[in-house]
C-alpha positions in Angstrom: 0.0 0.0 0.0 3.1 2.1 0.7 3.7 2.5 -3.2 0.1 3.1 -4.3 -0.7 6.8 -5.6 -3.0 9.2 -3.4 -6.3 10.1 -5.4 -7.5 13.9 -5.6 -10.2 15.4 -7.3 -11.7 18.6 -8.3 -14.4 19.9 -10.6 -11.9 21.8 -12.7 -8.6 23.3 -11.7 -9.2 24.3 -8.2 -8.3 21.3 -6.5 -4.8 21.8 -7.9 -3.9 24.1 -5.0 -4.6 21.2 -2.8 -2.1 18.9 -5.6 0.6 21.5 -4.9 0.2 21.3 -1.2 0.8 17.8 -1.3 3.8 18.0 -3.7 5.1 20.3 -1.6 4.7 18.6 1.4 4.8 15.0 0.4 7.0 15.0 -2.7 8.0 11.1 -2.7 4.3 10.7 -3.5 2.4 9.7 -6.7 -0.7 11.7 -7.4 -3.5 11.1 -9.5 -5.7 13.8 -9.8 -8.8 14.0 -11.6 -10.6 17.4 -13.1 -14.5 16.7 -13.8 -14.4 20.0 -16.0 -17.3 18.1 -18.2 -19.6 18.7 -15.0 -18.0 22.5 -13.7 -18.9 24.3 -12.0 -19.9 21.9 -8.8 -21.2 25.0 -7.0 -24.5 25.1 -8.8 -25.1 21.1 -8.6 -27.5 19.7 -6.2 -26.7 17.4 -3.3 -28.0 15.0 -5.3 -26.0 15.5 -8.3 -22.9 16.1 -6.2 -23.3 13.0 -4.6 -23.2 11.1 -7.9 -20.3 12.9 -9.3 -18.1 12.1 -6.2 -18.8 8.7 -5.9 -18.1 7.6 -9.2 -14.8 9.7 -9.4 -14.2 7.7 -6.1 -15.0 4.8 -7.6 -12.8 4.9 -10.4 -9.5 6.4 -8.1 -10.3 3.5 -6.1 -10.1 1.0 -8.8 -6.6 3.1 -10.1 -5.2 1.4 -6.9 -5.3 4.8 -4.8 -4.3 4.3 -1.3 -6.3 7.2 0.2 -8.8 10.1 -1.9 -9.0 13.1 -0.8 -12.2 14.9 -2.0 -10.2 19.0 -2.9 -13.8 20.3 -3.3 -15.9 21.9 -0.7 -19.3 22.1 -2.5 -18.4 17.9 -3.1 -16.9 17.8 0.7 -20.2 19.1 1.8 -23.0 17.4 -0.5 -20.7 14.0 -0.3 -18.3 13.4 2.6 -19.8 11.1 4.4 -21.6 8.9 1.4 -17.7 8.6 0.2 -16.5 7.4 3.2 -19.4 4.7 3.8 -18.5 3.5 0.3 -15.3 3.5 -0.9 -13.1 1.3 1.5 -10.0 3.4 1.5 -9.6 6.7 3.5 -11.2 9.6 2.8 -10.3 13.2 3.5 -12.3 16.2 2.8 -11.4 20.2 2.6 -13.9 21.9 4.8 -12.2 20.9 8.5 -8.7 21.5 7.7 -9.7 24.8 6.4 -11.7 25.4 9.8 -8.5 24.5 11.9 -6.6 27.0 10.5 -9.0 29.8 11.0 -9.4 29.1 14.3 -5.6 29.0 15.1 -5.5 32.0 13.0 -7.7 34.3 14.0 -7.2 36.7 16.9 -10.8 38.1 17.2 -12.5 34.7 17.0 -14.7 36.1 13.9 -14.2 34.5 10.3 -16.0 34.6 7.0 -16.0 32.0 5.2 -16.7 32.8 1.0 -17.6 29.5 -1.2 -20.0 28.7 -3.9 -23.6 29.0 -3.3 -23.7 25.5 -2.9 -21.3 25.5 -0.1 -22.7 28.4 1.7 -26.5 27.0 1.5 -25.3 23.6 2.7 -24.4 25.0 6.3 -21.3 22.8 6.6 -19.3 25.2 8.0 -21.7 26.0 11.2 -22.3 22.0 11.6 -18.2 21.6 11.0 -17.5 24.1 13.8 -19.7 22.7 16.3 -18.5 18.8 15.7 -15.0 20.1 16.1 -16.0 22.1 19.6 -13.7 25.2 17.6 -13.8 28.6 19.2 -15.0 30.5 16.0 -17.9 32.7 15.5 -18.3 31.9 11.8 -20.3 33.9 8.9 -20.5 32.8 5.6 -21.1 34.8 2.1 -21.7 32.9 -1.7 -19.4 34.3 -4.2 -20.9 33.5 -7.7 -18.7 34.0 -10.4 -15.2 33.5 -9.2 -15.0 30.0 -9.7 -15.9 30.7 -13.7 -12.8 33.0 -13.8 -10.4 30.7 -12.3 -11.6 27.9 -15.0 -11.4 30.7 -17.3 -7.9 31.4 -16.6 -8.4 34.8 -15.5 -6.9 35.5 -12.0 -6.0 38.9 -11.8 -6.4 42.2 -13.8 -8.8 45.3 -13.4 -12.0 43.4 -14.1 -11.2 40.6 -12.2 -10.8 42.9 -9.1 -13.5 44.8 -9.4 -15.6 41.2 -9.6 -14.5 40.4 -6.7 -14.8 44.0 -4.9 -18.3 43.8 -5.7 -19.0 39.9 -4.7 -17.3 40.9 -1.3 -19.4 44.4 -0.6 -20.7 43.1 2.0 -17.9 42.2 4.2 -15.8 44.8 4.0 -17.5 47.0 6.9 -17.8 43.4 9.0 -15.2 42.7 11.5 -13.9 39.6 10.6 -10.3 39.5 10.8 -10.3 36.2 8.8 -11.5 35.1 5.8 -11.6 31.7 4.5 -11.5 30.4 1.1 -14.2 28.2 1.4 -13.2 26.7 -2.6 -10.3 25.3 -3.4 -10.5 28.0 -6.6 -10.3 30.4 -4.6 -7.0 30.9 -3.6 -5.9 31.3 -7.8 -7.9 34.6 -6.9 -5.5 35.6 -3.2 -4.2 38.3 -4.8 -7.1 40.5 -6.1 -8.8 39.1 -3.0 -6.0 40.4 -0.4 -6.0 43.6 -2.4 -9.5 44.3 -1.5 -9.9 43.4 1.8 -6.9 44.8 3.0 -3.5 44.0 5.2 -6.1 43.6 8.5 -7.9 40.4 7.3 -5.7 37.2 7.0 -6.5 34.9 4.1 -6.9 31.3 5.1 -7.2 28.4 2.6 -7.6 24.6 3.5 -4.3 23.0 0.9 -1.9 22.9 3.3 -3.8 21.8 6.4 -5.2 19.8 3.8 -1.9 18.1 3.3 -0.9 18.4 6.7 -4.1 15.9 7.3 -3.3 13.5 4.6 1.0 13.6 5.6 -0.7 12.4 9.4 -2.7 9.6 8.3 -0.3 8.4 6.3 2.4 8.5 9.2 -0.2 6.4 11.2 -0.8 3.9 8.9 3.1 3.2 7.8 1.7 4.3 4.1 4.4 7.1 3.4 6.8 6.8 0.9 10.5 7.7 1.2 10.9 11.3 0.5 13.9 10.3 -1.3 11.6 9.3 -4.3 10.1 11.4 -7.0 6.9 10.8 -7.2 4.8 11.4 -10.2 1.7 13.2 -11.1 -1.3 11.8 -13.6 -3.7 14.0 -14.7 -7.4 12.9 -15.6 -9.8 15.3 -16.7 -13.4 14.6 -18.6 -12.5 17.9 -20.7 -10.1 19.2 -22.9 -6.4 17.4 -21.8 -5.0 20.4 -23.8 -6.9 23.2 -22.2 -6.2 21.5 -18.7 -2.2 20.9 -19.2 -1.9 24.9 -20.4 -4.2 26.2 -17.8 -2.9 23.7 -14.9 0.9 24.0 -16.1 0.2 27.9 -15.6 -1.0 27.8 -12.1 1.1 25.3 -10.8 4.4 26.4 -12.8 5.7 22.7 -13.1 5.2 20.4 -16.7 2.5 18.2 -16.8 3.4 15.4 -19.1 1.1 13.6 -18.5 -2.9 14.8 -18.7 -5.4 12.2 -20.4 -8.6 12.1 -21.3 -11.0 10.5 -18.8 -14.8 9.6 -19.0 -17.5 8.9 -16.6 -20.2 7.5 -18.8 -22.5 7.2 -15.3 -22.6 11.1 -15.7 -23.1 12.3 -19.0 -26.9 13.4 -18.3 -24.7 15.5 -16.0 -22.4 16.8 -19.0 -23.0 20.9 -18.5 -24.4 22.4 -21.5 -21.2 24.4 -22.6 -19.3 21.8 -22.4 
């Protein structure tokens, strides 16, 4: 089990923060990361919907031979968590507890806001996550439409992209939240127009690295961590464009990726959005 690759996957490109948090962190291990851009964005899927799309992703990383899947998706964390884990016999981690952690250790007020997809924010994980982990936060949370559509879009900074997000985050700019949490693994692609707007007084927070943090500790327990004198490798899957997602993905992460195929998830093509 030692040898066996650690499954991620995203809708699109935002779970490749979480894929650079475990490179970073973990760089002995191989990664096999799957982008379901065919069904972006996952923030305007039902729980339903969601459901379906993470199991059989699951599924299929399973049946690669991963050793552990970690779900880098919060809308999919939240709709799907827990239907994962009763299914797929292999460990799963999700992105909405790690990211919690950190605010809590973060903040000094004990006051965060928490943006995410509508999805996200309707689903009430975060208030639910908070109280299961007895955390000493006083959380708000705010839907962000939009930003996840300009990360898949490639556009991450610029005049227009700030002034999307200055008007997505009106709202909390007269709050006193001295934290915010990027409550989509997209998100932080956008940190800079984000920090830019809401000034040197709030501290950004974003659930990779505590992400990988999690997924380093389990695999310490378990005697599943590869010798960081290895170099492991990094598959790509995506049920889009391979092209579109090595130039976009090369781009953000600022490493090759030789190797991108084209994946399909026949289970889900009633799911197949209509740009797509």
């Amino acid at each position: 089990m030692r040898d066996a690759p650690i499954g991620v996957f995203d809708s699109g490109l935002g779970g490749l923060t979480v894929l650079q948090s475990l490179t970073d962190l973990l760089p002995g291990e191989d990664l096999i990361y799957v982008g379901d851009t065919a069904r972006y964005p996952y923030g305007d899927r039902t729980t339903e919907q969601l459901q379906r799309c993470a199991l059989a992703i699951a599924t299929d990383l399973q049946a690669a031979g991963a050793k552990l899947i970690v779900i880098a998706c919060n809308s999919a964390t939240a709709a799907a968590l827990d239907l994962v884990r009763e299914r797929i016999p292999v460990p799963v981690i999700g992105v909405v507890a790690p990211g919690l952690r950190a605010a809590a250790a973060t903040s000094r007020t004990g006051r965060a806001l928490v943006i995410g997809t509508r999805m996200t924010v309707e689903s009430g994980i975060y208030a639910r996550t908070v109280a299961d982990l007895q955390l000493d936060l006083e959380v708000a949370t705010l839907a962000c439409p939009g930003f996840v559509e300009m990360v898949e879009a490639g556009r991450t900074e610029g005049p227009s992209v700030v002034r999307t997000v200055r008007e997505r985050l009106a709202p909390m700019l007269t709050s006193r939240v001295d934290t915010l949490v990027l409550g989509c693994t997209h998100f932080p692609l956008l940190a800079r127009p984000i920090s830019e707007v809401v000034g040197r007084g709030v501290t950004l927070v974003s659930s990779a690295d505590e992400t990988a943090f999690e997924v380093r500790d389990l695999l310490e327990r378990t005697g599943w961590l590869r010798d960081r004198s290895t170099q492991g490798a990094i598959r790509v899957l995506t049920s889009g464009s391979p092209a579109r997602f090595r130039t976009l993905g090369e781009r953000f992460l600022g490493v090759p990726l030789t190797d991108v195929q084209a994946h399909a998830f026949p289970e889900l093509d009633d799911l197949v959005s209509a740009d797509r």
